[in-house]
Each structure stands twice: as structure tokens, then as C-alpha cells.
DRENBALO-987776 format. One record per residue (C-alpha): x, y, z; residue number from 1; residue in one letter. Coordinates in Angstrom, 3 decimals, padded with zeros to 6 digits. Layout:
! DRENBALO-987776
+----------+----------+----------+-----+------+
!       xx !       yy !       zz ! seq ! type !
+----------+----------+----------+-----+------+
!        X !        Y !        Z ! NUM !    a !
...
+----------+----------+----------+-----+------+
This chain:
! DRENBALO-987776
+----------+----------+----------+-----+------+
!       xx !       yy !       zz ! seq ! type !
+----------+----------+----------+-----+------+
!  000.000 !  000.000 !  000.000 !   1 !    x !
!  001.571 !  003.654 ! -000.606 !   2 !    x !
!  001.906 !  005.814 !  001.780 !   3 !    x !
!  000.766 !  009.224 !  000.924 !   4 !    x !
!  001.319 !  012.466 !  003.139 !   5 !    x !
! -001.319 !  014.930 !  003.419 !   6 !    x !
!  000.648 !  018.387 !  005.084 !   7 !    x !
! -001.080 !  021.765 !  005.224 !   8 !    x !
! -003.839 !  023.332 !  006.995 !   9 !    x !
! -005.834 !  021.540 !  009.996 !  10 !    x !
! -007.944 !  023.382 !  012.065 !  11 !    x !
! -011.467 !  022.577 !  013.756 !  12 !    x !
! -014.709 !  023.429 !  011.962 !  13 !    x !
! -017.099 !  024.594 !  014.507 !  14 !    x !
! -020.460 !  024.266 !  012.377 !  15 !    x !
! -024.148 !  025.547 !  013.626 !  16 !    x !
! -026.954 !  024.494 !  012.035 !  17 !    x !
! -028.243 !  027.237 !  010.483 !  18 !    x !
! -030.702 !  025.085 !  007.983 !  19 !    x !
! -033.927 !  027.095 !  009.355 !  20 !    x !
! -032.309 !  030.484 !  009.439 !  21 !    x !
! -032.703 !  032.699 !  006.241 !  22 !    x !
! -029.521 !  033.849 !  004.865 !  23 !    x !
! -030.492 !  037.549 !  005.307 !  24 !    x !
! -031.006 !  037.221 !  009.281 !  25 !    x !
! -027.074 !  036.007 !  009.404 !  26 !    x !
! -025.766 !  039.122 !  009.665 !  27 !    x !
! -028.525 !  041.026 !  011.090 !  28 !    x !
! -027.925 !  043.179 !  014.094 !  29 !    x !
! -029.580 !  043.235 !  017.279 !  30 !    x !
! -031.489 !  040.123 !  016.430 !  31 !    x !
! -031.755 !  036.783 !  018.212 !  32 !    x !
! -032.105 !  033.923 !  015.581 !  33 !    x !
! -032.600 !  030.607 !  017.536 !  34 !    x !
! -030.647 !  027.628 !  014.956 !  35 !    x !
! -030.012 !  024.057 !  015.522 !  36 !    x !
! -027.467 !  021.935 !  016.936 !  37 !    x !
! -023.635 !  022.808 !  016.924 !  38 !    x !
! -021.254 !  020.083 !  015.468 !  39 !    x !
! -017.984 !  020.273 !  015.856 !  40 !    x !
! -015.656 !  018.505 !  013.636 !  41 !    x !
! -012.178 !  017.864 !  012.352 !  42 !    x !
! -011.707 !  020.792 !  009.120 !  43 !    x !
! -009.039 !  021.883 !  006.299 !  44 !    x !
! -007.468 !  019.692 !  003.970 !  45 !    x !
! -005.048 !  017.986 !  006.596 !  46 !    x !
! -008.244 !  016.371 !  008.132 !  47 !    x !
! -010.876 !  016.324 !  005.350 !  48 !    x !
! -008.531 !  015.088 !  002.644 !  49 !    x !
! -006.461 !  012.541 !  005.114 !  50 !    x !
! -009.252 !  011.053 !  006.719 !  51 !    x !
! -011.020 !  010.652 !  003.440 !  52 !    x !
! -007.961 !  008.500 !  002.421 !  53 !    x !
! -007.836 !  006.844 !  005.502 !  54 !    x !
! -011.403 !  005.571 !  004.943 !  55 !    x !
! -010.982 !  004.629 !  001.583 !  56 !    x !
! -008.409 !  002.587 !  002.404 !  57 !    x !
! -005.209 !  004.351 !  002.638 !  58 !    x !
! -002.119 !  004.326 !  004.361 !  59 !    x !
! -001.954 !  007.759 !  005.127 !  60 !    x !
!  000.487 !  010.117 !  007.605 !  61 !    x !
! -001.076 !  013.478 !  008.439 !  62 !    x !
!  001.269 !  016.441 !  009.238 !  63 !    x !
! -000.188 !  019.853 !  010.872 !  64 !    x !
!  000.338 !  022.049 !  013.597 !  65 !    x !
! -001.389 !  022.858 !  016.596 !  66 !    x !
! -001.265 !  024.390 !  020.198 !  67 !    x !
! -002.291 !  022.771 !  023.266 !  68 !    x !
! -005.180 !  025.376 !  023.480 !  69 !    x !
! -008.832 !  023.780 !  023.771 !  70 !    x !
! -009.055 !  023.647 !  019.765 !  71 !    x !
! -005.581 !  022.067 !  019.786 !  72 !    x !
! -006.695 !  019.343 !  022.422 !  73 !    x !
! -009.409 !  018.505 !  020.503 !  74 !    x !
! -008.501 !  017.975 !  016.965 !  75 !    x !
! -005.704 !  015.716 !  018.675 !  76 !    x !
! -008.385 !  013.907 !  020.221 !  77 !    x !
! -010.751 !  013.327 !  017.664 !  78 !    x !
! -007.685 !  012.148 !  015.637 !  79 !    x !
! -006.172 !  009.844 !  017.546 !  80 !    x !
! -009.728 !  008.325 !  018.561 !  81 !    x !
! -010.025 !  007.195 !  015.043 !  82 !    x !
! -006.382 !  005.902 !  014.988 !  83 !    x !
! -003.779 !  006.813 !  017.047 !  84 !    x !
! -001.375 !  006.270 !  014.126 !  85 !    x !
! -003.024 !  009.801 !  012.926 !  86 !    x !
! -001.688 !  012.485 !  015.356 !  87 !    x !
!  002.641 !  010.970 !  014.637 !  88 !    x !
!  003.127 !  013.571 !  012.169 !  89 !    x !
!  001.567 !  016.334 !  013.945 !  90 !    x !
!  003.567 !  018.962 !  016.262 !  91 !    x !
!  002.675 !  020.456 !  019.208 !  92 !    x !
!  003.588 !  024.230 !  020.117 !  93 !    x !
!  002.603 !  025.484 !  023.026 !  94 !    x !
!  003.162 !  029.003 !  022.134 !  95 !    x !
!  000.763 !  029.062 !  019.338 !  96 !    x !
! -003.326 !  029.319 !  019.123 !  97 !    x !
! -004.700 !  026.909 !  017.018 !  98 !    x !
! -006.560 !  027.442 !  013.621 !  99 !    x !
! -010.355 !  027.157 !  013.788 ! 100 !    x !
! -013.121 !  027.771 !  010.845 ! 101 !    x !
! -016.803 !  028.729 !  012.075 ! 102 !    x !
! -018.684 !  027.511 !  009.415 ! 103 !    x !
! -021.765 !  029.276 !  007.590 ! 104 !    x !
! -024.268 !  027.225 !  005.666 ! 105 !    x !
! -027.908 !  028.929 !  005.707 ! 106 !    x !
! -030.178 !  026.745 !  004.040 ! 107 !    x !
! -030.327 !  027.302 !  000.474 ! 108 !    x !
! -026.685 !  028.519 ! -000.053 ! 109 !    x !
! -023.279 !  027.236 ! -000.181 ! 110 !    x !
! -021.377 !  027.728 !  002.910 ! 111 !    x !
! -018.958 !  030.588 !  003.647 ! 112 !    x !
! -016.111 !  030.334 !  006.202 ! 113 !    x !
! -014.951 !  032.877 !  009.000 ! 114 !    x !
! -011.413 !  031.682 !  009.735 ! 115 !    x !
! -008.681 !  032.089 !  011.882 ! 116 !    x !
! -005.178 !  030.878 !  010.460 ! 117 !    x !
! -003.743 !  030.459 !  014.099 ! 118 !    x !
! -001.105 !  027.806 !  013.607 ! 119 !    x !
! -001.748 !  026.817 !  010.005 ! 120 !    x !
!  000.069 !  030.509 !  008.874 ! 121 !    x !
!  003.420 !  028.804 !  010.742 ! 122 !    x !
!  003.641 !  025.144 !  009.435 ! 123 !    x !
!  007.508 !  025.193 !  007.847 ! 124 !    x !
!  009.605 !  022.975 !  006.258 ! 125 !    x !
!  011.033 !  021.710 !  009.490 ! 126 !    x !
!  007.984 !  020.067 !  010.111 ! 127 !    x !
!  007.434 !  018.315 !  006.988 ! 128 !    x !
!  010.510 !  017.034 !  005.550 ! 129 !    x !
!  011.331 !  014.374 !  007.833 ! 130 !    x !
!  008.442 !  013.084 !  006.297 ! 131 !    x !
!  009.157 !  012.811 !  003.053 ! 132 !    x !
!  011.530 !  009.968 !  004.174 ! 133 !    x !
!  009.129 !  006.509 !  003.068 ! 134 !    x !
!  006.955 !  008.282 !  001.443 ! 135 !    x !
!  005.240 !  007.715 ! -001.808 ! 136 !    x !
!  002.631 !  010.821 ! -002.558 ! 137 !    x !
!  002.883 !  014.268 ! -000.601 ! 138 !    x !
! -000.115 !  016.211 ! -000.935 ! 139 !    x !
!  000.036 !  019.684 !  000.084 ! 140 !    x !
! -003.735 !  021.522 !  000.844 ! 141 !    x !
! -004.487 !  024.911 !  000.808 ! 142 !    x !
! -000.977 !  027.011 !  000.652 ! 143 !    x !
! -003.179 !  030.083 !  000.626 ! 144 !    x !
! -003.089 !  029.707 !  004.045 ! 145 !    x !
!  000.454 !  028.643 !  004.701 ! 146 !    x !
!  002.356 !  032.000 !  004.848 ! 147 !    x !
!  005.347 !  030.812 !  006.165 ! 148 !    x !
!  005.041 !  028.229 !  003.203 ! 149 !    x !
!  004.509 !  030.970 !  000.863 ! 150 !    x !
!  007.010 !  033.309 !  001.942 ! 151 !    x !
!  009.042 !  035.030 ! -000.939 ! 152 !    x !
!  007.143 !  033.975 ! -003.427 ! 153 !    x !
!  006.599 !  030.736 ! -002.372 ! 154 !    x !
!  010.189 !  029.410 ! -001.846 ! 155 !    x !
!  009.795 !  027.410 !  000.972 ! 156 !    x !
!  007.074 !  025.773 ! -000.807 ! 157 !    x !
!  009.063 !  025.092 ! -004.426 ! 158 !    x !
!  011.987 !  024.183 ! -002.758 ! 159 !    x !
!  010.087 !  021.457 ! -000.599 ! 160 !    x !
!  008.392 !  020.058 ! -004.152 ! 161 !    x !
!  011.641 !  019.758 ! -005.524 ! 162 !    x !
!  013.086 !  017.907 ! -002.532 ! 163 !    x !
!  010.099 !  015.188 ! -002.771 ! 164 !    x !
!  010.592 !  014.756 ! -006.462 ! 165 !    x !
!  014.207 !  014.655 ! -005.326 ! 166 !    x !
!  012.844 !  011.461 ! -003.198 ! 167 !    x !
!  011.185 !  010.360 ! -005.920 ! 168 !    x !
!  007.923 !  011.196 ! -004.008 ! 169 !    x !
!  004.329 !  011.860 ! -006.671 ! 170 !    x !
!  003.562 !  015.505 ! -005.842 ! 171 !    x !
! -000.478 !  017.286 ! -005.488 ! 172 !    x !
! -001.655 !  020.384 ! -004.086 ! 173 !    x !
! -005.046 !  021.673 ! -003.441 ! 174 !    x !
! -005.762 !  025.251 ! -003.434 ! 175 !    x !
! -008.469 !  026.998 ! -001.474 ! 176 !    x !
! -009.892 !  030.709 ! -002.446 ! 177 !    x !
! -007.906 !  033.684 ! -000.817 ! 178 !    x !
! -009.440 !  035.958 !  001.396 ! 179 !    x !
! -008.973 !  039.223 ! -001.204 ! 180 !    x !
! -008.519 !  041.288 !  001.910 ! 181 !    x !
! -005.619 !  039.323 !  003.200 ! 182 !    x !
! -002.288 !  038.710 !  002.456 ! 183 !    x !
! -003.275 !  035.355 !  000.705 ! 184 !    x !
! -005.352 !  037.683 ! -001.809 ! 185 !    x !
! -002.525 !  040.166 ! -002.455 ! 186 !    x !
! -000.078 !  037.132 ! -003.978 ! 187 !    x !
!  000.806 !  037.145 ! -008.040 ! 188 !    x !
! -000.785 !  034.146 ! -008.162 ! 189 !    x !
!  000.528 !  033.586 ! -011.800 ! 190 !    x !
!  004.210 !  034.216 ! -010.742 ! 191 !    x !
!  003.370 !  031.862 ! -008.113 ! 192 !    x !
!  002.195 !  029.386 ! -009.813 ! 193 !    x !
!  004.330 !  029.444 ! -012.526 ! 194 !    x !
!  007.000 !  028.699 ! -010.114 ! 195 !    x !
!  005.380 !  025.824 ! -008.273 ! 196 !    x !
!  003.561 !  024.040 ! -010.811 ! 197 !    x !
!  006.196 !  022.671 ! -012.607 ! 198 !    x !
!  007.209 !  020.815 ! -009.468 ! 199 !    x !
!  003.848 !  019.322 ! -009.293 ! 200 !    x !
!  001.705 !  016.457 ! -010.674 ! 201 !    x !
! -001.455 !  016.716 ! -009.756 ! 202 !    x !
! -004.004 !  020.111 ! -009.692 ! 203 !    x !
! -007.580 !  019.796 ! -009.385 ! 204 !    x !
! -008.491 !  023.383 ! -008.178 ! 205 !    x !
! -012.135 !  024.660 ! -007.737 ! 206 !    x !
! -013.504 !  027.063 ! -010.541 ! 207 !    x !
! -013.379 !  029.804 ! -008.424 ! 208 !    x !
! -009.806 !  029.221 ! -006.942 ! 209 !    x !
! -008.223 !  029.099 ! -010.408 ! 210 !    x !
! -010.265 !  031.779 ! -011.748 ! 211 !    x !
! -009.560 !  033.871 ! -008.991 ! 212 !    x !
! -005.894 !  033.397 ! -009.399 ! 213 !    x !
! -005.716 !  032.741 ! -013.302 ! 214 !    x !
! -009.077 !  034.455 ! -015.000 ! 215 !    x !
! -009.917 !  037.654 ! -012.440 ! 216 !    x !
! -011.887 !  038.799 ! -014.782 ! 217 !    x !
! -014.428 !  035.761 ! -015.067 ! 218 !    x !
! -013.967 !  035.584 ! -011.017 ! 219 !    x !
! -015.088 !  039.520 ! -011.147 ! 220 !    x !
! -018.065 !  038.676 ! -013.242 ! 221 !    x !
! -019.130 !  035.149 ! -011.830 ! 222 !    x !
! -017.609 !  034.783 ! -008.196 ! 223 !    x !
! -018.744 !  031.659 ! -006.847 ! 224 !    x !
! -021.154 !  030.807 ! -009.767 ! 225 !    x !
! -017.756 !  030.148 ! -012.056 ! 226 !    x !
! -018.532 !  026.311 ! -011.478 ! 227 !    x !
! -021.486 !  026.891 ! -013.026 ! 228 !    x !
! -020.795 !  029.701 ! -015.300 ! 229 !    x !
! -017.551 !  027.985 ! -017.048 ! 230 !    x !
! -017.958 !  027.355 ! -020.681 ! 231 !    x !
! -015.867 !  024.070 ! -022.166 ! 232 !    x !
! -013.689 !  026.658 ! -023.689 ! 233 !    x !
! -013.017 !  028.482 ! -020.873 ! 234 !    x !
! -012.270 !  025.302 ! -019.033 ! 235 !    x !
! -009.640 !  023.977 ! -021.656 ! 236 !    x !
! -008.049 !  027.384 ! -021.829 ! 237 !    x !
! -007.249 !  026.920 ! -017.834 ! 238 !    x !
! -006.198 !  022.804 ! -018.044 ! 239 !    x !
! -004.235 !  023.458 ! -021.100 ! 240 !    x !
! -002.256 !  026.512 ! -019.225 ! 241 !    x !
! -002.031 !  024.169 ! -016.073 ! 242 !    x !
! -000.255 !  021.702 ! -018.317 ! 243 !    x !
!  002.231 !  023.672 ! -020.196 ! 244 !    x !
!  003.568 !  025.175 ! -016.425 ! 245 !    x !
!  004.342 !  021.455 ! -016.360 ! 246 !    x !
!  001.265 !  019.503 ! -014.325 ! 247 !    x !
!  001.107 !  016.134 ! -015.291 ! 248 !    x !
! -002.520 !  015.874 ! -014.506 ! 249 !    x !
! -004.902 !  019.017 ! -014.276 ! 250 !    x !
! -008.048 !  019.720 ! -013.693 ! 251 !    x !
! -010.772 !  021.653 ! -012.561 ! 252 !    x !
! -013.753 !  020.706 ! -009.931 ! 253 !    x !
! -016.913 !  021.970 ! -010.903 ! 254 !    x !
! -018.930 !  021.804 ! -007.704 ! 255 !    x !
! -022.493 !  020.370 ! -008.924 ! 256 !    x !
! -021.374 !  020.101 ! -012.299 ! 257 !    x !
! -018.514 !  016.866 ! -011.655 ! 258 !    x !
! -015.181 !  017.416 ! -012.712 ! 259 !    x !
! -012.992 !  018.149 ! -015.676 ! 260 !    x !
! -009.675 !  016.009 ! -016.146 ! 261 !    x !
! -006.978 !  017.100 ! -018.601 ! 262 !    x !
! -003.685 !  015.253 ! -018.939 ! 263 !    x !
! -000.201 !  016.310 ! -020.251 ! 264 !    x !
!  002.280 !  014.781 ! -022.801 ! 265 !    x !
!  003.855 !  011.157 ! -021.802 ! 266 !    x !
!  006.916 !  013.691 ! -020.339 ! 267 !    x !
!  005.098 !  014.890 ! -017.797 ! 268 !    x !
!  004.375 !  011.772 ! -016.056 ! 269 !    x !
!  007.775 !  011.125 ! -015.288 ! 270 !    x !
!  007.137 !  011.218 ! -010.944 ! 271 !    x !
!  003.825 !  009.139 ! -011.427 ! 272 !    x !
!  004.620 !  005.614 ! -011.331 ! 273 !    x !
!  001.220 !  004.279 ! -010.951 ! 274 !    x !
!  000.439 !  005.476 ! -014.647 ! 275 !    x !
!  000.123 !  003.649 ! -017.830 ! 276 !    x !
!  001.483 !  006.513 ! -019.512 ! 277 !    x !
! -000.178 !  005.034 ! -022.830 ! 278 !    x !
! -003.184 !  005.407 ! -020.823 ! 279 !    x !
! -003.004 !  008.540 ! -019.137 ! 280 !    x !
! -000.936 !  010.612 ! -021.488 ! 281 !    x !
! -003.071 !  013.614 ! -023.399 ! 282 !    x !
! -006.626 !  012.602 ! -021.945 ! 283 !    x !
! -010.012 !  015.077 ! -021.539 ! 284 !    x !
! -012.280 !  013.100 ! -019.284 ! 285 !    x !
! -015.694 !  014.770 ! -018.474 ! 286 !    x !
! -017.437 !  013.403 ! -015.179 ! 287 !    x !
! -020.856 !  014.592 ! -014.054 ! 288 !    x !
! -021.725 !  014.429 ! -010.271 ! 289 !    x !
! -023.948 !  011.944 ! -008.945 ! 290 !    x !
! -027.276 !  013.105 ! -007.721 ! 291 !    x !
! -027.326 !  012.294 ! -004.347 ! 292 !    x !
! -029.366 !  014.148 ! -000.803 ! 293 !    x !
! -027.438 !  017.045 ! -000.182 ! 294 !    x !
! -026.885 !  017.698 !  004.011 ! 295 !    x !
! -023.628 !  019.857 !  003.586 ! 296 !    x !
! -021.268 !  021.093 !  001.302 ! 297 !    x !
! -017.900 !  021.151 !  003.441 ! 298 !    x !
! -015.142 !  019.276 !  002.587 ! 299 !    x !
! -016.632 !  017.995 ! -000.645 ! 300 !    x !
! -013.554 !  019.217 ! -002.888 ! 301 !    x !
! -011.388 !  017.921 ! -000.237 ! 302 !    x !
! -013.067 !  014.435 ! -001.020 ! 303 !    x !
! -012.897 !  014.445 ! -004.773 ! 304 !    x !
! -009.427 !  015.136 ! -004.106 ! 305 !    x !
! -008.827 !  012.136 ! -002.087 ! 306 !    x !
! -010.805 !  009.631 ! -004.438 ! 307 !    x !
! -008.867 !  011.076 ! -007.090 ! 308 !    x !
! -005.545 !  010.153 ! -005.540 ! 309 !    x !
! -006.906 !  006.704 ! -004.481 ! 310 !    x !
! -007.867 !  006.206 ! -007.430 ! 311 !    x !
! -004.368 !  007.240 ! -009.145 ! 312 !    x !
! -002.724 !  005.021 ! -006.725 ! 313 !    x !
! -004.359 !  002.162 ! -007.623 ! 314 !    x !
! -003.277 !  002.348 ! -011.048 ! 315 !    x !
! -006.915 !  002.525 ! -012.834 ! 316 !    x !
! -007.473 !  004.506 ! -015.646 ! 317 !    x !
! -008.346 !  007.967 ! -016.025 ! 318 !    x !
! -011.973 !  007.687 ! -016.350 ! 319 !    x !
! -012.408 !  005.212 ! -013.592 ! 320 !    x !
! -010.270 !  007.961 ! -011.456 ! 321 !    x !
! -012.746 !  010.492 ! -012.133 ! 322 !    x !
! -015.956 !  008.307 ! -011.518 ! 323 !    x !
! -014.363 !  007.546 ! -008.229 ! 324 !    x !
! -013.763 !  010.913 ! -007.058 ! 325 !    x !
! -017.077 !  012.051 ! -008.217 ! 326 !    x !
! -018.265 !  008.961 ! -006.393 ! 327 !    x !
! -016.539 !  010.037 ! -002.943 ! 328 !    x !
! -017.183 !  013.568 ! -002.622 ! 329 !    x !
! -021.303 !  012.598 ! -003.352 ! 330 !    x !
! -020.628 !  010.489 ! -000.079 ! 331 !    x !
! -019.249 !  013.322 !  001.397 ! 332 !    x !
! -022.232 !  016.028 !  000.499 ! 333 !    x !
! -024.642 !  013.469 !  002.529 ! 334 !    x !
! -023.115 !  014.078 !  005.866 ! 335 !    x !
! -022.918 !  017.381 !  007.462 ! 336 !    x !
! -019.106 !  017.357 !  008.058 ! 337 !    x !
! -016.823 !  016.555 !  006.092 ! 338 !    x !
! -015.962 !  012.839 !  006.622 ! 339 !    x !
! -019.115 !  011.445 !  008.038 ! 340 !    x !
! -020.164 !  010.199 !  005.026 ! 341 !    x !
! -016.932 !  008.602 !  003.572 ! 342 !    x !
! -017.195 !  004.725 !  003.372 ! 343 !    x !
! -014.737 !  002.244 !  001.778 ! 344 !    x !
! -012.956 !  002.240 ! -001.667 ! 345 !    x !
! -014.831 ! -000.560 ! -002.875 ! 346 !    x !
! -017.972 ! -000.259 ! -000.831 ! 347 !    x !
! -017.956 !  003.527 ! -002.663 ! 348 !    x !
! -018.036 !  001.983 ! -006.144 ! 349 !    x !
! -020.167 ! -000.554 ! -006.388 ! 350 !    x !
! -022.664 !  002.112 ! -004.771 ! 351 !    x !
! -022.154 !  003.701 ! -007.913 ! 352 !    x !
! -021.898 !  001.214 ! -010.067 ! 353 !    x !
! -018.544 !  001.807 ! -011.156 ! 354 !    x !
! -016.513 ! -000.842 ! -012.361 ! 355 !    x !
! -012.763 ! -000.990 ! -012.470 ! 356 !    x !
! -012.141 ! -001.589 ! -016.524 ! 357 !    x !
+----------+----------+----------+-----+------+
């Protein structure tokens, strides 16, 4: 089994259920709204995207940081509950308060996020290198909100891509959309990307993330509607860019919509092992989501992402991957957090019907 390393942000999602509360009355002053029941859950890519691997199947080390604050205690907790082989990778500094997300899902609308970086903004190379050591995959989620990461235009962060290649390690990131009014917003996000891109295999942003970073002006005119606003040119235009910075595998998730696969030339898969390049090499693949009861949206890129790589790592081809990713994050969109609704690899397809030829 490979063992893939999911580094980044982790933080707690603190998540009221706001279901019966109209989105106007969120932000209305002086008002009491009585809502439902709070859950509190394990958040960011660290937790969503590991755990969803972990589920599936995987062999999978986490690495975060966190303080020994209440919101520290507990994502340590809730993570070694599950498996105490979960919390290894993670370090604990005292000094630090820990990241937290309060998240904001009125009924009828996708969720928004009030966050506090906390210990995510310091997670350095330091603490993921030794890592890299055994490894197979290192996926890195959400740099947005790794400034120490993304320092200098993102050294840190090429320099550790080029050490796991160096290790012979299969490379992903996951993006998540800056906060335009922080420092995460203010990055040349082309500069940046052209520098760290070519260092990595796979990237399946959101519409909105790549837009935002690649196509302002579509994110200006569409926001959080580009999943749905996207035309198949405008979607090609983006992949094809990914690929000549050097991606192996691009992509773009398209919320309700599925997701969009676009593969580079046999060259580019030189770091993906599990690959029949013959196979993989200079693919479009087209998935649509699979209807399914909607309870929440959190964490459902998070688990495309990780079906995706499960799927990748178990050597199937391209249009299998896709089904399967498809397949988990529709798992994921039934439960209110963001793992609850994760089951097995193989229990996951043949709820779908998918078949592995």
C-alpha cells in the first residue's frame, strides 16, 4: 500500500446548524435567531482530505500544527480516537493558538467560512521534511493559508516540491480561495504558480480558486457561480495553461457540475509511477456528479481530491479515477461534516456502479 502524506492546513470546523435560518437574518444586528445543533468537527485539507484516504483505504500520515489550546486538544483527540497512528506527524507548540473555521451554511446557499489561520500561517519545512523519508505521494492543501510556506514567493514551498521529487515522491496540491482582503489575496498568483507548478503532478483546483488566481476577470463577473458559469472553452483554456507550467494531470472541480480532467504529454508523467502513460498521457475526461441528498457542502472538494488520488494510486485509468472521485465527494455532500459520510474504496463503487475496466 503507498503511503501518501497529506501536510497543510488543519484546524477545527465549529459548524451551527443554520438550515432554518434565512440567509439575510445572518448578519442582522440586534437580532436573536434561535438555529439548531452545533457540530464540531475535524476541518481543512489535513483532516478532510487525510481522513477521506484513511477511509478509503489508505495508508496515510497526516502532518499539521497545533497548540495545546482547547481547539488544539481537541482535533488531537478526535484524531487519535479514530487511529492513534493519525496524530505521529503532527507537532505540538505550546506558544501558538490553534486554527479554527466557524462555518456558515444557511439553508439554500453554499457555505462561507470565518477563519482564523492560528497555527496553520506557521507550518515550515522543518515540520514536513522528515516526512518525506518513506513516502510515496505528498499532498500539500491549501498554501493560501500557509504563509510561512509561501514566503518570498513561495520558496519554501518550491523548494520542498523539488526535494520530494528529489525522493522520488508523486507531488499534489489543493488550493483553497484567498481571502482578497488578506495577504493570501494580495499574492501574483501567476508568478506563483508558474514557479510551483512545474514541481507538481497533480491540480484539481475549484472554478473559483483558479479563476480567482488565473481568469480575475471571469472571477469579477461570476464569483462563486464560475462552477457553473464555465464554458468548455473556458475550461480547456485553464487545463491546457495548467499543463504547459508542467502539471502532469490538471483539472478543474466543478462543484455540482462533476469534474474536468486534462492530462499532459507522456513527459510529464515522469514522478507518477502508478500510470500507464499510454493510458493517461493527453486525456479530456468529463465526469458529471452523482445526484445524491445534499446535508452539507464542506469538505466535498477535499473528497474528490482524495478519491482522485486513491484512485491514481491504484493504477486505474483515467476515467475510472474520475468516476471515483465524483463517487466520494457525493458520499461526502450526505453528511454534514466533512468525513461522516466517507465509506470504503470498494464499498464507494459498487454504490455507484462503477466498475474498475
Amino acid at each position: 500500500m503507498p503511503r501518501i502524506i497529506v501536510a497543510g492546513h488543519l484546524c477545527l470546523d465549529i459548524i451551527p446548524d443554520l438550515q432554518a435560518l434565512p440567509v439575510a437574518a445572518v448578519a442582522l444586528p440586534g437580532r436573536l435567531n434561535e438555529v439548531g445543533a452545533l457540530t464540531i468537527a475535524l476541518g481543512g485539507a489535513v483532516a478532510n482530505t487525510g481522513l477521506a484516504l484513511h477511509l478509503l483505504g489508505g495508508e496515510v500520515g497526516l502532518v499539521g500544527l497545533c497548540g495545546t489550546d482547547f481547539v488544539g486538544n481537541a482535533i488531537v483527540q478526535q484524531l487519535a480516537a479514530r487511529d492513534p497512528r493519525l496524530v505521529a506527524g503532527l507537532t505540538i507548540d505550546p506558544r501558538q493558538a490553534t486554527s479554527y473555521s466557524v462555518v456558515v451554511a444557511p439553508s439554500g446557499h453554499d457555505r462561507s467560512f470565518w477563519y482564523f489561520p492560528g497555527t496553520t500561517a506557521q507550518l515550515d519545512l522543518p515540520h514536513i521534511m522528515p516526512h518525506l523519508s518513506g513516502a510515496d505521494w505528498l499532498h500539500i492543501g491549501y498554501p493560501p493559508m500557509l504563509a510561512t510556506l509561501m514566503r518570498d514567493d513561495a520558496a519554501p514551498l518550491v523548494a520542498l516540491l523539488q526535494q520530494a521529487h528529489a525522493h522520488g515522491v508523486t507531488t499534489s496540491l489543493d488550493m483553497v480561495l484567498p481571502d482578497p482582503r488578506a495577504p493570501s489575496g494580495q499574492y501574483p498568483w501567476p508568478h506563483i504558480l508558474a514557479r510551483i507548478l512545474p514541481h507538481t503532478d497533480v491540480f484539481v483546483p475549484s472554478a473559483s480558486e483558479i479563476c480567482a488566481m488565473l481568469r480575475p476577470d471571469l472571477y469579477a463577473r461570476w464569483g462563486h457561480d464560475c462552477d457553473q458559469q464555465l464554458t468548455s472553452a473556458d475550461i480547456t483554456s485553464i487545463c491546457t495553461e495548467l499543463i504547459d507550467l508542467g502539471v502532469a494531470v490538471a483539472g478543474i472541480k466543478l462543484g455540482s457540475r462533476g469534474l474536468y480532467l486534462h492530462t499532459g504529454p507522456a513527459t510529464a508523467f515522469n514522478h507518477l509511477p502508478w500510470l500507464a502513460t499510454d493510458q493517461w498521457a493527453n486525456q479530456r475526461h468529463a465526469q458529471q456528479a452523482y445526484p445524491v441528498t445534499v446535508a452539507g457542502t464542506v469538505g466535498a472538494g477535499d473528497a474528490c481530491m482524495a478519491g482522485l488520488i486513491h484512485g491514481i494510486t491504484q493504477k486505474l485509468p483515467v476515467h475510472i479515477c474520475a468516476q471515483g472521485a465524483c463517487a466520494v465527494a457525493a458520499c461526502c455532500v450526505e453528511g454534514i461534516d466533512a468525513v461522516s459520510g466517507i465509506v470504503a474504496w470498494n464499498d464507494t463503487l459498487r454504490r455507484f456502479g462503477i466498475t474498475r475496466d
